[in-house]
N, C-alpha and C positions, 0 to 999 in steps of 0.2 A: 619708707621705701627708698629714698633718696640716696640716704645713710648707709645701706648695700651697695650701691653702684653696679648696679647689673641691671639688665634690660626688663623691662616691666613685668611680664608673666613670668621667666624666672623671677627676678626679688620678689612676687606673690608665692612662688611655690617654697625658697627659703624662708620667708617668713614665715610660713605655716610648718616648715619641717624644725625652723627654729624654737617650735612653741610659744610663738606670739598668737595673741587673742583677736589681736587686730592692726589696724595697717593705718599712718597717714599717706594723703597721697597728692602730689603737689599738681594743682590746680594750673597753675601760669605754665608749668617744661614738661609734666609728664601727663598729665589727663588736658585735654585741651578744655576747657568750658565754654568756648564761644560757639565752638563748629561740635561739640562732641553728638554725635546721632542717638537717636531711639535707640536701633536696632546695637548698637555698641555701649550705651548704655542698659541691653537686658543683657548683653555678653557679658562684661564687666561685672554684675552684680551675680550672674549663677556662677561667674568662677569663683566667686569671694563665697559664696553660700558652700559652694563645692569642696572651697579648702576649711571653711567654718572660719573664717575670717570678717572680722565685720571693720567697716570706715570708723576705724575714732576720731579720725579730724580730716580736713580738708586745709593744705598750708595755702594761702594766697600771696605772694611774697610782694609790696611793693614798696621799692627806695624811697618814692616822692612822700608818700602817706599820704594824709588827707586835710593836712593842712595848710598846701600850698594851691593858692586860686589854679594858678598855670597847667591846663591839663585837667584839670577836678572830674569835669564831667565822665571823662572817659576812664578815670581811674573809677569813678563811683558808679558806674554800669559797670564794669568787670566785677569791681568786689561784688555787686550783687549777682551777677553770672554765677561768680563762684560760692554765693552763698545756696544761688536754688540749686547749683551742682551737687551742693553737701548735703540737702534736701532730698535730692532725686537718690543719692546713695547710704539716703539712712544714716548719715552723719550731723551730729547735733552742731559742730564748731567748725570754725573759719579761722583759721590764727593767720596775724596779720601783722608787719611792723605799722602801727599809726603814723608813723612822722612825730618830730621834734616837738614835746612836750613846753609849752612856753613858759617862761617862771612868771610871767608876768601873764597874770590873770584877767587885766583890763585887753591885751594888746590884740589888733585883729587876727594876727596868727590863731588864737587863741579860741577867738570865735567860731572862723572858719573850719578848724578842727573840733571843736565841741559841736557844732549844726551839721556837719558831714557824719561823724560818728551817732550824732542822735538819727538820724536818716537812715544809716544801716542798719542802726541798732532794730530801728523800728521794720524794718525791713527782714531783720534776720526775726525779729519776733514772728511774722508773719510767715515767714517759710519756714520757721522751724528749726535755726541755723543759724545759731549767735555771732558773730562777729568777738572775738579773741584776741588782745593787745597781745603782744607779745613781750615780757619784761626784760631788763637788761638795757635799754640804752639810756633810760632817766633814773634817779633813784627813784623808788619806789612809793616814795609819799609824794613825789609827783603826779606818777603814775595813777594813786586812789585818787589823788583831788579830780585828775582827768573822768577820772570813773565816774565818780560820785557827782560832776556838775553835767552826764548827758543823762536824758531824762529819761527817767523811771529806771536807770541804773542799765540801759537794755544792751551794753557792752561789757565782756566779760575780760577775764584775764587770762593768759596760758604762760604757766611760771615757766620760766627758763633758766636753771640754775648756775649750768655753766655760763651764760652771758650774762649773767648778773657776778659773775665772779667774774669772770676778762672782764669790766667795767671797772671793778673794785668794789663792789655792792655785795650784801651780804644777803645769802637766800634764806637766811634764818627769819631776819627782819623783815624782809619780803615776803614773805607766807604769812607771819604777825599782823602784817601791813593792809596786804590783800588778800587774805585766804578764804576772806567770804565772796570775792568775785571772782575768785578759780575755775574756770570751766573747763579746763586741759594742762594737761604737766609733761612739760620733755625732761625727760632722763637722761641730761647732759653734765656731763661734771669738768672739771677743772681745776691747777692749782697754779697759785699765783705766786710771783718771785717779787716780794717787794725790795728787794736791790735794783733789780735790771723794771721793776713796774711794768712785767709783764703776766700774762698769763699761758698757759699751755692747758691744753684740751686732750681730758686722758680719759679712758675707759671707766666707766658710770661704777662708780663704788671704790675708786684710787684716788681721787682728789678731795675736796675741800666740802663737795654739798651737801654729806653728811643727811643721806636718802634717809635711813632709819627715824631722823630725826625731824624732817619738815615734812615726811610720812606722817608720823605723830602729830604733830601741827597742827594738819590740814585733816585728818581723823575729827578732831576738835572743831572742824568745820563742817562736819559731815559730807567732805568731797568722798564722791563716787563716779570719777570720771575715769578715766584712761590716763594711765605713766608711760608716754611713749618714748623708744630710745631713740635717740639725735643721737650720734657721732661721725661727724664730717671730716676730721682729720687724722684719717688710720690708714698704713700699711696691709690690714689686713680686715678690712672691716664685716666679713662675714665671720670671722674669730671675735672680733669685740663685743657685734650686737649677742650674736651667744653668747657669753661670758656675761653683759649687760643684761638681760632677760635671766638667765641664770638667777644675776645676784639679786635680783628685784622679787623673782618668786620666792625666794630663798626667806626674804624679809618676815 
């Protein structure tokens, strides 16, 4: 939804005339989860029924993550706000930046981000509504060992290809990496200038992440979640996500 930049009930009604399946919808600036009502929450869900739209994710977006003491508590009662939010609207996933991945596996950074993620995890088990790392700021065999040391695995992954390509990470290896903890996929691409070591962010099926291919992948994983479009930086992004949803059905 974000991805449109238009005002909430319109970017519902193009998305649905855009032939998307379904919608994420950002918890923290467009849906409030703290104060959102009953009665705005039964609106909200006949209009999505209305447009045959369902929640495939709920984005929770925060800088700090969860591995910083300062603040913790009130970050880890939002994330769970917006994890019964994703509950209350029929959405299995939360995607979330965690915070800084530590290399050092003894360090208490490490801890406190490993015992805050086992906490949601278990939390999101109980509502119904996984909590979702989002990839792209660590390489990616960081990111499993993070997976793999909170317990019972009960944090999931939501690959992000273009921000794993602006990092310099390769979403091939990433899908290899993590594709058995994939609970959501944005459909963000990118292409990277290794002279100037930057990246640019271009319409989903023109850059470098090579969809057909970590599609195939993640087949191999028997993902059946949601490929939703992310594109944040367009002139014209009611032309893109068509064009992106296009190329995706096309696949």
């Amino acid at each position: 939804m974000a991805s449109l930049r238009q005002p909430f009930k319109k970017a519902l009604l193009t998305a649905a005339r855009l032939g998307a399946n379904g919608v994420e919808l950002d918890a923290r600036n467009r849906v409030f989860s703290e104060d959102f009502s009953r009665s705005a929450l039964r609106h909200l869900r006949k209009m999505l029924d209305d447009l045959s739209l369902r929640v495939c994710a709920v984005s929770f977006p925060s800088d700090r993550g969860y591995g910083t003491p300062d603040g913790l508590d009130s970050r880890m009662a939002a994330a769970m706000r917006a994890q019964r939010l994703a509950y209350e609207l029929r959405s299995p996933v939360v995607v979330s930046q965690v915070g800084k991945v530590p290399a050092d596996s003894g360090a208490q950074e490490w801890d406190v981000l490993v015992d805050s993620l086992t906490e949601l995890g278990r939390y999101g088990t109980h509502v119904g509504a996984r909590l979702a790392a989002e990839t792209g700021a660590e390489p990616p065999a960081d990111l499993k060992r993070l997976i793999e040391a909170v317990a019972e695995h009960a944090v999931a992954v939501d690959l992000n290809p273009g921000k794993l390509i602006a990092n310099g990470y390769s979403p091939r290896e990433a899908v290899e990496q993590l594709g058995a903890h994939v609970a959501h996929v944005h459909a963000s691409d990118g292409l990277r200038d290794p002279a100037r070591g930057e990246a640019l962010e271009v319409t989903v099926g023109q850059g470098d992440a090579e969809f057909p291919e970590l599609l195939g992948v993640l087949e191999n994983f028997q993902y059946r979640g949601f490929v939703t479009v992310e594109r944040r930086a367009s002139h014209d992004p009611e032309r893109d996500v068509k064009m992106a949803v296009e190329y995706l059905k096309n696949l």
